[in-house]
LUMVOPA-755525 format. One line per field, with one value per residue (C-alpha): residue number from 1; residue in one letter; x, z, y. Coordinates in pm, whole numbers, plus 32768, in hexadecimal, padded with zeros to 4 digits. Each point is the difference from the previous one (the first is absolute). Layout:
BEGIN
loza: (NUM | ...)
vomar: (a | ...)
x: (X | ...)
z: (Z | ...)
y: (Y | ...)
END
This chain:
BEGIN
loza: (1 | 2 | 3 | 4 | 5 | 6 | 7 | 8 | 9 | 10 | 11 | 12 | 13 | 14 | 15 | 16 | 17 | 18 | 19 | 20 | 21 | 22 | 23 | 24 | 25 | 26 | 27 | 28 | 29 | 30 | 31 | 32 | 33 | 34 | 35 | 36 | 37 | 38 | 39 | 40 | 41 | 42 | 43 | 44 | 45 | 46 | 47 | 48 | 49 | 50 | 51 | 52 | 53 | 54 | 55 | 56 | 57 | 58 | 59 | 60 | 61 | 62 | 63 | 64 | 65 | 66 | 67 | 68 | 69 | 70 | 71 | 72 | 73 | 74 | 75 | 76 | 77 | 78 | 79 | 80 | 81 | 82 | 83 | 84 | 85 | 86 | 87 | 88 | 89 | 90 | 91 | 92 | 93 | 94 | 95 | 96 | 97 | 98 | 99 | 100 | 101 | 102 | 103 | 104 | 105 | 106 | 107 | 108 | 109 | 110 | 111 | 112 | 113 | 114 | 115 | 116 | 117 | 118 | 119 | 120 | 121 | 122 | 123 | 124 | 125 | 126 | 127 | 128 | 129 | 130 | 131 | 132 | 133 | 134 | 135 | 136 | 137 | 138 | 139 | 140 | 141 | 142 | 143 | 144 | 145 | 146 | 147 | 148 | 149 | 150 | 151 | 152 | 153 | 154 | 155 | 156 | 157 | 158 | 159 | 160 | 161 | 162 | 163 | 164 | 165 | 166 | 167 | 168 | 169 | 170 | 171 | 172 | 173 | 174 | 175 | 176 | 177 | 178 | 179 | 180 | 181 | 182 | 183 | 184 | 185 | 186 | 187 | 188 | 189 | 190 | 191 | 192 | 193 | 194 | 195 | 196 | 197 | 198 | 199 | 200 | 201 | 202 | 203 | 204 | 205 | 206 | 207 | 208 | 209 | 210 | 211 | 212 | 213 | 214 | 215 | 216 | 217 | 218 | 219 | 220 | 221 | 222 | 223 | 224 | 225 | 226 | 227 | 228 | 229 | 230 | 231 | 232 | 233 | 234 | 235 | 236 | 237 | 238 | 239 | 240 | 241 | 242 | 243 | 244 | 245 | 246 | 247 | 248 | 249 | 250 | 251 | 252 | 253 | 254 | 255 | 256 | 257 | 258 | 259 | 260 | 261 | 262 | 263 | 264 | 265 | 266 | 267 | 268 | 269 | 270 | 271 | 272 | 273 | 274 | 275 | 276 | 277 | 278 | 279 | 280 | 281 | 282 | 283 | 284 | 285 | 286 | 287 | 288 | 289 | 290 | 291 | 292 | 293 | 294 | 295 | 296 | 297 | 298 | 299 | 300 | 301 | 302 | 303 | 304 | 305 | 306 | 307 | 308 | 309 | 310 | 311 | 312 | 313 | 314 | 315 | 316 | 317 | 318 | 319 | 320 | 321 | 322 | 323 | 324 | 325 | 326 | 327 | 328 | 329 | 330 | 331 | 332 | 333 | 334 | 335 | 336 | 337 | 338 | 339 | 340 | 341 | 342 | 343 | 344 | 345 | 346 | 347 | 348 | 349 | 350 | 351 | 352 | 353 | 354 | 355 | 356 | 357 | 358 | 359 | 360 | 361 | 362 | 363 | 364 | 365 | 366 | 367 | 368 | 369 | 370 | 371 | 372 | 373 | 374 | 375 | 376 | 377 | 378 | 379 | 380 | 381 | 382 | 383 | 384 | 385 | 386 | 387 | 388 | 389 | 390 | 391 | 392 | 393 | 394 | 395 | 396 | 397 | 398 | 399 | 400 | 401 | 402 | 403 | 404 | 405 | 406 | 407 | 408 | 409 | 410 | 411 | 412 | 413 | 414 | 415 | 416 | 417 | 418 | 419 | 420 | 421 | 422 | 423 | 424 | 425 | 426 | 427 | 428 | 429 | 430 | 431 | 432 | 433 | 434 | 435 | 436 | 437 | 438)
vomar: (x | x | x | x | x | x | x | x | x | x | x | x | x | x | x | x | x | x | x | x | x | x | x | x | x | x | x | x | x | x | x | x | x | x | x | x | x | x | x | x | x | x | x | x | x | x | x | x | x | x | x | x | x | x | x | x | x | x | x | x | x | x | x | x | x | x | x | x | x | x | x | x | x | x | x | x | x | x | x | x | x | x | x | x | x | x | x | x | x | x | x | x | x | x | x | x | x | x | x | x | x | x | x | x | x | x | x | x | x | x | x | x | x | x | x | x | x | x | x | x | x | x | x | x | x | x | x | x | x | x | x | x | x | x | x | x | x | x | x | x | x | x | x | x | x | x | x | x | x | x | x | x | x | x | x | x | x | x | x | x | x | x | x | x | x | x | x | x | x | x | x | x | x | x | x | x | x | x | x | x | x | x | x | x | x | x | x | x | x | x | x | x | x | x | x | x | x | x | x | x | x | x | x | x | x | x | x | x | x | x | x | x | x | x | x | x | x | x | x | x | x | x | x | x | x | x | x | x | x | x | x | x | x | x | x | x | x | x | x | x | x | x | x | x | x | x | x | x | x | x | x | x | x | x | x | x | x | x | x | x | x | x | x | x | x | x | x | x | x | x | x | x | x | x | x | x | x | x | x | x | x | x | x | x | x | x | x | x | x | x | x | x | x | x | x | x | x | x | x | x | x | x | x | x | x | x | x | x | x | x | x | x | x | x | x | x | x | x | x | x | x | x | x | x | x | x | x | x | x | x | x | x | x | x | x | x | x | x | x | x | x | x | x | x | x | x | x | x | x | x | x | x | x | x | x | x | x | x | x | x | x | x | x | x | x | x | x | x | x | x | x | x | x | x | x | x | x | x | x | x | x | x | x | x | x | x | x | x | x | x | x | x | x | x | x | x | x | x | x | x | x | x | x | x | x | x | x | x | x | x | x | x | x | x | x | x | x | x | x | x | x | x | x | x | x | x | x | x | x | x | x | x | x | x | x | x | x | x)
x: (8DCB | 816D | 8105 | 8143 | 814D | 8102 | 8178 | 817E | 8165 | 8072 | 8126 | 80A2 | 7EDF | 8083 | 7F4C | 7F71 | 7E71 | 7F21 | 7F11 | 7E9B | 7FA7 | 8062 | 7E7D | 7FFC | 802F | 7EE6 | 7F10 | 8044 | 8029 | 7EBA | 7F54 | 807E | 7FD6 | 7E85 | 8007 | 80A7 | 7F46 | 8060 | 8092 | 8141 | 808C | 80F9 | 80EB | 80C3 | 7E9C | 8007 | 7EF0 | 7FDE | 7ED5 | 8019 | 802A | 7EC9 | 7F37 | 8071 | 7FC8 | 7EA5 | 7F7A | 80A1 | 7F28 | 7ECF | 8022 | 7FF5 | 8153 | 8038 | 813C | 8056 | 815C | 8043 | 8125 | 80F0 | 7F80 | 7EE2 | 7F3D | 7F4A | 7F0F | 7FC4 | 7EB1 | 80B5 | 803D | 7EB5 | 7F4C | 8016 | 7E9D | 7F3D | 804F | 7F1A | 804B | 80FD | 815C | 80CF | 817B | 8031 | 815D | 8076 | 801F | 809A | 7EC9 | 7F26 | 80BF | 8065 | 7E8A | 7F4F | 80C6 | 7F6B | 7E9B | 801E | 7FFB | 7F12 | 7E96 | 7FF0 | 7FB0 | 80EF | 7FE5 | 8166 | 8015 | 8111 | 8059 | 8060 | 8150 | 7FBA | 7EE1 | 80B9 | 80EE | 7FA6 | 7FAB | 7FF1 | 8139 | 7F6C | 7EAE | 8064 | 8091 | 7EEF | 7EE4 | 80AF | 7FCE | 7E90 | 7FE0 | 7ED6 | 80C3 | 7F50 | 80D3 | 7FDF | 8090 | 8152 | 7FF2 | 8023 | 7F2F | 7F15 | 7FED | 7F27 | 807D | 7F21 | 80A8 | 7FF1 | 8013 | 808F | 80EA | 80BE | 816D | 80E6 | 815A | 8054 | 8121 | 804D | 7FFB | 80C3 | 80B7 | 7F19 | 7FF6 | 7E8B | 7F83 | 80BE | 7F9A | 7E86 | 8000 | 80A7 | 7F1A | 7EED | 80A6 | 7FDD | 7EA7 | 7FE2 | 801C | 812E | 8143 | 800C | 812E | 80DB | 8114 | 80DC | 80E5 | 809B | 8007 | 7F4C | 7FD2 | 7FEF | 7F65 | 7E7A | 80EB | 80DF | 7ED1 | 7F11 | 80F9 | 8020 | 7E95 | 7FDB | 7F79 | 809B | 80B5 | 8150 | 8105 | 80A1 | 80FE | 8069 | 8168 | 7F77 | 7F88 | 7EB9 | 7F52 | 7E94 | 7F3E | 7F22 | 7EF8 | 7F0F | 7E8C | 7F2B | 811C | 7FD2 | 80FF | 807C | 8032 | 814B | 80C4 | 8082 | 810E | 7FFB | 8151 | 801B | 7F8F | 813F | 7F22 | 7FB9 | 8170 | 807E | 7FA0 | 80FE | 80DF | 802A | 7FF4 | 811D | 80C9 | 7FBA | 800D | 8184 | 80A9 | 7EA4 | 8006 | 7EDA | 7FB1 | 7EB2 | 7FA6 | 7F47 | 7FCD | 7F62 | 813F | 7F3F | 80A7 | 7EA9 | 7FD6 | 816F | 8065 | 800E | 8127 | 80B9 | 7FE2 | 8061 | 8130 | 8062 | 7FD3 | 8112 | 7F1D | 80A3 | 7EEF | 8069 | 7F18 | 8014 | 7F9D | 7F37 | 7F11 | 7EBC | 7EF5 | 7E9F | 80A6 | 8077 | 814B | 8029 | 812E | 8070 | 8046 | 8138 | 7FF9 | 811B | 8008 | 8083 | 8072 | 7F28 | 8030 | 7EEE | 7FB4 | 7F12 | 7F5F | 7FAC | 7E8F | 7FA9 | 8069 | 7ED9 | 7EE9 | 80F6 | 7FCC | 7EFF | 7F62 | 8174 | 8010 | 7F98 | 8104 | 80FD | 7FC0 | 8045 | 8150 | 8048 | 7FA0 | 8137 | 80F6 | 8139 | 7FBE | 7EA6 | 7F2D | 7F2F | 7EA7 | 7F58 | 7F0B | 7F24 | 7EC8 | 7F51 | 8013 | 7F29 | 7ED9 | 8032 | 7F80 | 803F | 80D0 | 8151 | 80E0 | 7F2F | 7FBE | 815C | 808A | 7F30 | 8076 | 818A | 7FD0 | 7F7B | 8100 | 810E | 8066 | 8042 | 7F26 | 7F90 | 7ED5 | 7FD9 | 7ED4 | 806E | 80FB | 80C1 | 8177 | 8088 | 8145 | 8060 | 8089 | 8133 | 7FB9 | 7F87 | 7EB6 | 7EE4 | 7F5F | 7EB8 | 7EDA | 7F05 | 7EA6 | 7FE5 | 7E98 | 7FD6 | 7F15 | 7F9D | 8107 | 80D3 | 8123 | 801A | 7FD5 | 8116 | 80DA | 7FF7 | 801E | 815F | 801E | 7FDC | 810A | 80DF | 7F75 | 809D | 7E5A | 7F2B | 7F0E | 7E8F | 7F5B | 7E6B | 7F76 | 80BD | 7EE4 | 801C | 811E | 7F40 | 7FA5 | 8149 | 80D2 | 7F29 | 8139 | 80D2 | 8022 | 804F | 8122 | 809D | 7FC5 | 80E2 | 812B | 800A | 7F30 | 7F34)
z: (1946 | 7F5E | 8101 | 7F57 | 809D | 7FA5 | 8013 | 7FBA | 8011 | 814A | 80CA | 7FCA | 8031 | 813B | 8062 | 8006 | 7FAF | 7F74 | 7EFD | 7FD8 | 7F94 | 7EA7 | 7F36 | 7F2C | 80C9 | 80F3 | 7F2A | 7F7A | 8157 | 8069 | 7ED8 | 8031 | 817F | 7F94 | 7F0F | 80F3 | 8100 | 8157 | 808D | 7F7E | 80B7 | 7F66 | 809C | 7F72 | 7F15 | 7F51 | 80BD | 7EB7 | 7F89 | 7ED4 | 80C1 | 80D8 | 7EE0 | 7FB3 | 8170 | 7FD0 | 7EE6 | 8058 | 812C | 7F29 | 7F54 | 8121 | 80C0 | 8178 | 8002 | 816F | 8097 | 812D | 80B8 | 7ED7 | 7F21 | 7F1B | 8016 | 7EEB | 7FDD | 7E9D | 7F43 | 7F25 | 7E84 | 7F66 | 8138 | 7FCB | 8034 | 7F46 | 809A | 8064 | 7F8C | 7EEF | 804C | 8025 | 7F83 | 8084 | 7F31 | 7FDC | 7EA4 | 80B8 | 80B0 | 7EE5 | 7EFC | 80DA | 80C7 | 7E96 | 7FAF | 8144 | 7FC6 | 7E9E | 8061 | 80F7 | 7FF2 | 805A | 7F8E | 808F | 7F7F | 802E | 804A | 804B | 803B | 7ECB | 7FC3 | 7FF0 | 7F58 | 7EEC | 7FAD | 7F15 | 8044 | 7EBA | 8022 | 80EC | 7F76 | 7EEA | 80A5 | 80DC | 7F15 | 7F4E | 8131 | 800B | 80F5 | 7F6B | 802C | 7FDD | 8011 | 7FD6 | 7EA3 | 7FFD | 80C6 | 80F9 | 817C | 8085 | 7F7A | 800F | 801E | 800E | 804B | 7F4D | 80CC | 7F72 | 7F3E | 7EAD | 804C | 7EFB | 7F7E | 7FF8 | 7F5B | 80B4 | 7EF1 | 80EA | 8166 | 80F5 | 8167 | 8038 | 7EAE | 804B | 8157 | 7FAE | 7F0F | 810C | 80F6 | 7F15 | 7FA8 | 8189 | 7FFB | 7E8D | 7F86 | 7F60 | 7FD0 | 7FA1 | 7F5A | 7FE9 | 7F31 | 805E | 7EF6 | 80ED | 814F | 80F9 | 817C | 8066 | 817B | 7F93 | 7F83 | 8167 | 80B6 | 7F37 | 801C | 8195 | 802E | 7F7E | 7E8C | 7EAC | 7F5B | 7F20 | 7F5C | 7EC3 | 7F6C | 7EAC | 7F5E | 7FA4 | 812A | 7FCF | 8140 | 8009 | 8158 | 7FFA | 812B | 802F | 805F | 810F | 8110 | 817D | 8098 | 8160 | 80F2 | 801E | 80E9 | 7F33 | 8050 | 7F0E | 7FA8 | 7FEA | 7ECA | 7EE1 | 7F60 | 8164 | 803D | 7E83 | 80A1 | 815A | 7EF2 | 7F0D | 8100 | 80BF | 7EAB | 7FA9 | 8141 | 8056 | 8146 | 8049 | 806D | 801A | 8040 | 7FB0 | 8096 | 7F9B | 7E91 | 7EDE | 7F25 | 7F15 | 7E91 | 7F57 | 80F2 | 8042 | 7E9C | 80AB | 80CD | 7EC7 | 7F45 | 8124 | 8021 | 7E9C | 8000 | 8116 | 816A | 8142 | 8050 | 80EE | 8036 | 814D | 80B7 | 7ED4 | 8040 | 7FA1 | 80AC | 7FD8 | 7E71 | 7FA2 | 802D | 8102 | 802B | 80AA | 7F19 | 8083 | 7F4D | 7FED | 7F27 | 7EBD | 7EBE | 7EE5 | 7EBE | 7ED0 | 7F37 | 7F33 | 8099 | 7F46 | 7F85 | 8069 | 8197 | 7FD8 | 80B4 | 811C | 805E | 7F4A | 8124 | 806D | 7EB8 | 80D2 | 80D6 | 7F45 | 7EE9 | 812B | 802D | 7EAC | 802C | 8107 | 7F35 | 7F11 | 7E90 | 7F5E | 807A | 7F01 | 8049 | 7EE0 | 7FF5 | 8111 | 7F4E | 8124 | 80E1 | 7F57 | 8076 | 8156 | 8126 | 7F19 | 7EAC | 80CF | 7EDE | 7F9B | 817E | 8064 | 7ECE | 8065 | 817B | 7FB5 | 7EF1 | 8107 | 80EC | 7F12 | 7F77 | 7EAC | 7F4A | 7ED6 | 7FE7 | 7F22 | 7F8D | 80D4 | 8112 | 804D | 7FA2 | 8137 | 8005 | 8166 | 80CF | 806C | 8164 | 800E | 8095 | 7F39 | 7FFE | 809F | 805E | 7F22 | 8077 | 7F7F | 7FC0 | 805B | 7F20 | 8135 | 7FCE | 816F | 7F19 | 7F73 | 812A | 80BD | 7EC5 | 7FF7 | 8194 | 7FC7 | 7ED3 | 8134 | 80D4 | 7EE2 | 7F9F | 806A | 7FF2 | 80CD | 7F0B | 8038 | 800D | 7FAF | 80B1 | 80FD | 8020 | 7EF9 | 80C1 | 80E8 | 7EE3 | 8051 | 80F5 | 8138 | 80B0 | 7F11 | 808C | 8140 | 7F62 | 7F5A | 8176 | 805A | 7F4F | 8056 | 7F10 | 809F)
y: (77D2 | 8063 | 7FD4 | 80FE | 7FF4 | 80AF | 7F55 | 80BE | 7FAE | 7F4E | 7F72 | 7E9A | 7EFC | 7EE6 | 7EF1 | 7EC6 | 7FF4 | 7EF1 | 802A | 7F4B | 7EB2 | 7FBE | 805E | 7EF3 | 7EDB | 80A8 | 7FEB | 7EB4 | 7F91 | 8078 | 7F5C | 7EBB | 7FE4 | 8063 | 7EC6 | 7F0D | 7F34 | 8063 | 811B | 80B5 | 80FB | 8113 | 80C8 | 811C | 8062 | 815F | 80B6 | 8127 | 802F | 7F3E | 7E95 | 807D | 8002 | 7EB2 | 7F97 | 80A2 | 7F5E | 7E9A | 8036 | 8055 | 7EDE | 7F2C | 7FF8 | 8033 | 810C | 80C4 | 803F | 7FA9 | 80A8 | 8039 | 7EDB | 7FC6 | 7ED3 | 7F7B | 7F1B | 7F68 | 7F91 | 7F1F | 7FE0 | 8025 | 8069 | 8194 | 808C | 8103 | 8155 | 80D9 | 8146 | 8055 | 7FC7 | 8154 | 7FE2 | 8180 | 801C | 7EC5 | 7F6C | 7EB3 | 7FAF | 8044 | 7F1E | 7EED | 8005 | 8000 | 7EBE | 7F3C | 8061 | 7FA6 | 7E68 | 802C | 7FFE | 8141 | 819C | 8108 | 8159 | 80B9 | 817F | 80FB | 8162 | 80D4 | 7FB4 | 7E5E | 8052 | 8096 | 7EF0 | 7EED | 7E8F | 7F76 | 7F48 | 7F0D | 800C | 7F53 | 7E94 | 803C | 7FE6 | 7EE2 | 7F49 | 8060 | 810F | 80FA | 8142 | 816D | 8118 | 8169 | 80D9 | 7FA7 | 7E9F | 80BD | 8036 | 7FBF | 7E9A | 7ED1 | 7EA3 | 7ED1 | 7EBD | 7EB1 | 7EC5 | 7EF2 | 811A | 7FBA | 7FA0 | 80DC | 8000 | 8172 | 807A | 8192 | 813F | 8099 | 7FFF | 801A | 7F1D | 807F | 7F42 | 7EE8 | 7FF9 | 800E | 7EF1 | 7F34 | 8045 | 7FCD | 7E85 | 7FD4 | 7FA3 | 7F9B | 7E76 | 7F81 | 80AB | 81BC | 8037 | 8184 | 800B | 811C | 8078 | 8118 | 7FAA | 80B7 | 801A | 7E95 | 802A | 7F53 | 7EC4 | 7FE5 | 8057 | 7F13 | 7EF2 | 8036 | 7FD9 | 7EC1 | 800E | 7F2B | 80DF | 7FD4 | 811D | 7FA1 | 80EB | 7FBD | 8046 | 8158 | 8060 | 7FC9 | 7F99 | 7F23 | 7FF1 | 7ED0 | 7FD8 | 7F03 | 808D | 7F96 | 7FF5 | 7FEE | 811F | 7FAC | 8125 | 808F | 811C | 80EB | 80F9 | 8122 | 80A9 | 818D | 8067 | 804A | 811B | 809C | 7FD9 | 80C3 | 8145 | 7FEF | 7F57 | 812E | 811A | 7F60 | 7FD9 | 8173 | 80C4 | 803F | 7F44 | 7F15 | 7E89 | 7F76 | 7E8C | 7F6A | 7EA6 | 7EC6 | 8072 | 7EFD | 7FCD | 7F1B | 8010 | 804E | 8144 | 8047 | 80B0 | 8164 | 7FA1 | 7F5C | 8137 | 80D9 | 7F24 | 803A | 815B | 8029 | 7FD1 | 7F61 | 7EFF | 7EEB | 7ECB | 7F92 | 7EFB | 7F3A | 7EC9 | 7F98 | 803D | 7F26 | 7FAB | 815D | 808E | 80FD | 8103 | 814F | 8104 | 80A0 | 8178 | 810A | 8172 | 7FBE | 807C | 7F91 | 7FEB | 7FF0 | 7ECB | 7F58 | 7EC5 | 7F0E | 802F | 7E46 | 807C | 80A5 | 7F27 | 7FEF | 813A | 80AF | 80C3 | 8040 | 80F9 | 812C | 8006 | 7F8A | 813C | 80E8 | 7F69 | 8003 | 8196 | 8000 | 7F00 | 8075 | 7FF5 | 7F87 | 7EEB | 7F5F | 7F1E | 7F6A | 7EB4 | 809D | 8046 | 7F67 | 810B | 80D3 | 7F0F | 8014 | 80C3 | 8112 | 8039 | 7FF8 | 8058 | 8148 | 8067 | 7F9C | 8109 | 810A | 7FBC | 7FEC | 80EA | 813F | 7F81 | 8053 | 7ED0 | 7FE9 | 7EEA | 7F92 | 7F64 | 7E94 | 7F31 | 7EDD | 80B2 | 812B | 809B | 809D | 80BE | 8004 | 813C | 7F16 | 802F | 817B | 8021 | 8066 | 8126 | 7FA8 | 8106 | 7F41 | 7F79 | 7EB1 | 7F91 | 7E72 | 7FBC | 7F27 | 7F15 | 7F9A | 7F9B | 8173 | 807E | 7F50 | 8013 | 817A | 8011 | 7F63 | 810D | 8124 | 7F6B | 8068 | 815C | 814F | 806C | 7F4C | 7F00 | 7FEF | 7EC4 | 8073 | 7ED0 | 7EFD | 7F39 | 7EF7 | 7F91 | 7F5B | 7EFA | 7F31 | 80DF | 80A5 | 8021 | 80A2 | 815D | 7F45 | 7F2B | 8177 | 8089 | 7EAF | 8065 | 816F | 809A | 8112)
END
């Protein structure tokens, strides 16, 4: 059932919250304890719904997974040991589980069929069929490549040297985890590098795997197949994405200072925060360290005057679900803002550069759409004129964007349907609550 809420102009935003565990490294971390022999146990886990349904079908596939207290224990099956599910495996809305989880089945002897609700079921998966069936995983997908899908395993699998089309951690990521249980060495080469958290993570558990970067950048991820993972525990950071939305509302709404602790300042995730920076934003890092192999900080926030620029377009898969958020403080920045090289977007959860327009657009913003990102001429600190009802499209990241959008509207905005949050923030109206928002 849609869940609207409606959200205006506040006071300053004070505080000190934390955000959830960082999404990514949930998932991955819940994988690979399911892989390992012995018991992990994980502390800090992202409880949304979209590391449930990884939890879910890593148990239908033959892992032990409860939490106990305020960790999860995990007990693995080992590489090659997954078991044929059941029933078929539903993703709900999270593109993550489905690309990564297709990559384990598809070097085990095993048939998983993958399902999800409308909005995952609408986005394509042909980008990781195709190293996928090169390895010999029988893959039958619906018009489109797209849900439900079929995967049937092959065991021994086909090690591949893969070179990427294009940026994207989850392809990368499932060939890995593919190579896991496959003979000899699966190679990735990485022209633009993405989110590196299955590489740290893969590394930290135990298996042979090697990073080369070339002169030009180019990066090639070599593992060796057939590894033994050892148990680890894993401390997950606050999620950087989850973190972009307390970011940008501090920056915007006049006289806030918000502090937000123990976020994931990893350079593949962290682009956001560079940007912000250039455009004008006080953003203090305090307190950094590493934490369990990824660098952790407390972002240190304070109202500022932005100005508009125009990132570079190769920042990009540093912060590509950051693009949301970061149009609506373009919206509230001096001069014109202008995003290009983000074609990706409009593959996500939903097309977030034509729902985004629309949004900004009936807010009062003035901006022009582009075939691969957006021209924004900012209000230079004015609020915007709000009173729209922004339709989600059933994407959290819209709706959370947009939420920020009506803390700097003279009309109150109308978020259609709050629920998607709960995919990777439950406690997000909790965390606004937190710094005065009422």
């Amino acid at each position: 059932m849609a869940t609207p809420a409606s959200f205006a102009a506040t006071g300053p935003l004070r505080g000190t919250i934390t955000v959830p565990g960082d999404k990514s490294i949930s998932h991955r971390a819940l994988m690979l304890s399911a892989l390992a022999v012995g018991e992990s146990v994980i502390d800090g886990l992202l409880e949304g719904e979209d590391v449930l349904a990884t939890a879910a079908a890593m148990r239908a596939m033959g892992a032990t997974i409860e939490k106990r207290g305020d960790s999860w224990h995990v007990r693995g099956v080992g590489v090659g040991g997954l078991l044929q599910p059941q029933s078929a495996l539903d993703m709900g809305n999270s593109g993550t589980s489905t690309r990564l989880l297709m990559g384990l089945v598809t070097s085990h002897p095993i048939t998983a069929t993958f399902t999800g609700d409308a909005s995952l079921s609408g986005r394509p998966m042909g980008r990781v069929i195709d190293p996928l069936s090169t390895m010999g995983a029988d893959i039958t997908a619906s018009p489109g490549g797209r849900l439900p899908l079929m995967v049937r395993g092959l065991c021994p699998a086909i090690p591949i040297e893969y070179r990427l089309p294009v940026a994207s951690a989850q392809v990368k990521s499932a060939v890995l985890l593919a190579g896991l249980n496959t003979p000899g060495i699966t190679r990735i080469i990485e022209p633009v590098a993405t989110r590196d958290h299955s590489e740290r993570m893969l590394a930290g558990f135990g298996a042979e795997l090697t990073v080369e970067t070339d002169s030009a950048g180019v990066r090639t991820i070599s593992i060796r197949g057939e590894a033994e993972l050892r148990p680890q525990n894993i401390i997950v950071p606050g999620d950087p994405s989850s973190a972009a939305f307390a970011t940008v509302a501090a920056l915007l709404v006049p006289g806030s200072a918000v502090t937000i602790a123990n976020v994931g300042m990893n350079p593949t995730r962290a682009g956001l925060y560079n940007v912000l920076r250039d455009m004008g934003a006080d953003i203090a890092f305090g307190q950094q360290r590493v934490v369990g192999g990824e660098p952790v900080a407390d972002l240190i926030v304070t109202h500022s005057a932005l100005s508009g620029i125009e990132p570079d377009p190769a920042i990009a898969a540093t912060m590509i679900d950051e693009y949301p958020v970061l149009f609506v403080a373009a919206a509230l920045a001096k001069g014109r803002t202008v995003i290009r090289g983000i074609e990706e977007m409009r593959v996500k959860e939903s097309d977030r550069i034509a729902v985004m327009a629309k949004a900004l657009t009936d807010c009062g913003a003035r901006v022009e759409e582009l075939p691969d990102g957006l021209i924004v001429d900012g209000t230079g600190g004015d609020f915007l004129a709000g009173g729209a009802t922004v339709t989600t499209h059933l994407d959290h990241r819209i709706a959370m964007s947009m939420t920020v959008a009506g803390l700097v509207s003279r009309a109150a905005v109308t978020i259609d349907d709050m629920s998607p949050v709960a995919t990777s923030y439950p406690g997000f109206a909790a965390s606004l609550r937190e710094l005065g928002v009422s």
